[in-house]
C-alpha positions as CSV (number, residue, x, y, z in Angstrom):
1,X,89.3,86.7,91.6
2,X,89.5,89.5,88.9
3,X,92.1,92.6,90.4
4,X,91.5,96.3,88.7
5,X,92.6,99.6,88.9
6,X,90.9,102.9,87.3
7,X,91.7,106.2,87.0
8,X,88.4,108.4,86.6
9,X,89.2,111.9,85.2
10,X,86.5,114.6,84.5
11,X,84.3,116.4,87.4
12,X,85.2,113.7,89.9
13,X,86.2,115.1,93.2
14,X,83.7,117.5,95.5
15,X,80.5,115.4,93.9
16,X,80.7,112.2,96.3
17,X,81.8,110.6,94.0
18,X,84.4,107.9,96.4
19,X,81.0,107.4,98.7
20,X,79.0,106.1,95.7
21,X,82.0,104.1,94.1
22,X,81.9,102.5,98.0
23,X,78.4,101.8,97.9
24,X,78.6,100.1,94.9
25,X,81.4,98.4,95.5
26,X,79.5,97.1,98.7
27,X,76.1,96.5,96.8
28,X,78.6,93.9,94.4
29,X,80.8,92.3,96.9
30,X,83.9,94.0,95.8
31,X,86.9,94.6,98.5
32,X,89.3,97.4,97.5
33,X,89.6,101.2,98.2
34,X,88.7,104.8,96.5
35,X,91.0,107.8,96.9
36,X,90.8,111.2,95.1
37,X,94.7,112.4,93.4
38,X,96.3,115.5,93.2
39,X,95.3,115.8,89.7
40,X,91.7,115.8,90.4
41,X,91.3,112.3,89.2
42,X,90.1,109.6,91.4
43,X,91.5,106.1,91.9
44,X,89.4,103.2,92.1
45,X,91.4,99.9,93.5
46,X,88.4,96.8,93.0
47,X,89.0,92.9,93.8
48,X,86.4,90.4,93.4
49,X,84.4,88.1,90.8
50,X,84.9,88.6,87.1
51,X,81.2,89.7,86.8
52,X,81.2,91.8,89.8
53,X,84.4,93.7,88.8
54,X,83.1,94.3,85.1
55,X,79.6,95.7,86.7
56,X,82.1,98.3,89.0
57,X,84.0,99.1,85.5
58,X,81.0,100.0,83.7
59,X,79.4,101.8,86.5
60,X,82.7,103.8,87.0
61,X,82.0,105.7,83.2
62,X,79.0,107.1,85.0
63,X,79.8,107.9,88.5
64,X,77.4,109.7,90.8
65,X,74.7,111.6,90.1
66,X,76.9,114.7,89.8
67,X,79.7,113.7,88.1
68,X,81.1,113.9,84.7
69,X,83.3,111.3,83.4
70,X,85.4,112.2,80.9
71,X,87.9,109.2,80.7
72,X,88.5,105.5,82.5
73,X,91.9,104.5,82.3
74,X,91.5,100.8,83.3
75,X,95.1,98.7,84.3
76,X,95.5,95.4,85.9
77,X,96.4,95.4,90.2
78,X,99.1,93.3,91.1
79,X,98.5,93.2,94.8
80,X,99.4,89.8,96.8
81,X,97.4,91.0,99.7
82,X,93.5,91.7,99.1
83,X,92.4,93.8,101.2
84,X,89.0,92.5,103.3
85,X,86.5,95.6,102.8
86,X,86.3,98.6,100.6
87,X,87.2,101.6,102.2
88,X,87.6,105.9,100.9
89,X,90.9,106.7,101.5
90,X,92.0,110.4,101.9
């Protein structure tokens, strides 16, 4: 079980950008959540297999149709507790 987190700057937010990253995240098998910041950056949380996760990571330095990446800060996510879908947060 591979744990990320990115932070996606650029034209992120007001594209649908969190409803692709979840149907992506579904189309792989990935549990986790999406959630846009203050900042205008969007958070991506991702759990699953290695390959899986890497597909997400690669995906996410793209985006939606709309978008504009600019940057993909990617960290490790030490959460205990996986969470059991992949949800957009607010």
């Amino acid at each position: 079980m591979n744990k990320v987190q990115l932070r996606i700057s650029g034209r992120v937010q007001g594209v649908a950008f969190r409803h692709y990253t979840r149907e992506k995240a579904l189309e792989l098998g990935l549990t986790g959540y999406v959630m846009n910041l203050p900042d205008g950056s969007v958070k991506v949380y991702v759990a699953g297999e290695s390959e899986a996760v890497r597909k997400m990571v690669k995906w996410c330095h793209s985006g939606s149709p709309a978008s504009l990446v600019a940057e993909v800060q990617i960290d490790n996510w030490d959460m205990s507790v996986i969470p059991t879908s992949f949800e957009i947060k607010r």
